[in-house]
C-alpha positions, 0 to 999 in steps of 0.5 A: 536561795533563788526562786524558779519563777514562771513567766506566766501571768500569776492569775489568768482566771480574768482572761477575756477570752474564758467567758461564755459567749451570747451563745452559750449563754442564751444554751444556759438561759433555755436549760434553767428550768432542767437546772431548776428542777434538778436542783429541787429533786437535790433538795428533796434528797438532800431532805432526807439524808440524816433521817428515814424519809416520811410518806410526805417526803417521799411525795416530795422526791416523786413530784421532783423527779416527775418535774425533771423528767418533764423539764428535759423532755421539754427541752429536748422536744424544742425546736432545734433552733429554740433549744441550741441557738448559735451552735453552742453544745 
């Protein structure tokens, strides 16, 4: 029995060419406080996923999702140049 076998590279996830570039990862760099405080309102939701949320829960998900709302307004009031430098979308 013969074997059809692609010429390609078996793994190509090393490439040098798919890392992000400085700019893009100074993008990241000035979004991590939204990522950071995304990822506590998803703790907080998380939380109550198996059981009726408490009052104390509840303070928990409105105090994070009123960090996030703050962190993406920061983000967006930012300078232009602070908040995408190099161009990187």
């Amino acid at each position: 029995m013969d074997h059809i076998v692609t010429v390609q590279d078996a793994v190509t996830a090393f490439a040098d060419w798919i890392e992000p570039t400085d700019a893009e990862l100074t993008a990241i760099e000035g979004e991590l406080p939204v990522i950071l405080a995304d990822v506590d309102l998803l703790d907080a939701h998380i939380v109550t996923l198996d059981r009726t949320p408490t009052e104390v829960d509840e303070r928990r998900i409105r105090r994070a999702r009123r960090r996030a709302l703050a962190a993406r307004v920061a983000l967006l009031n930012a300078p232009a140049g602070a908040s995408l430098p190099g161009g990187a979308a």
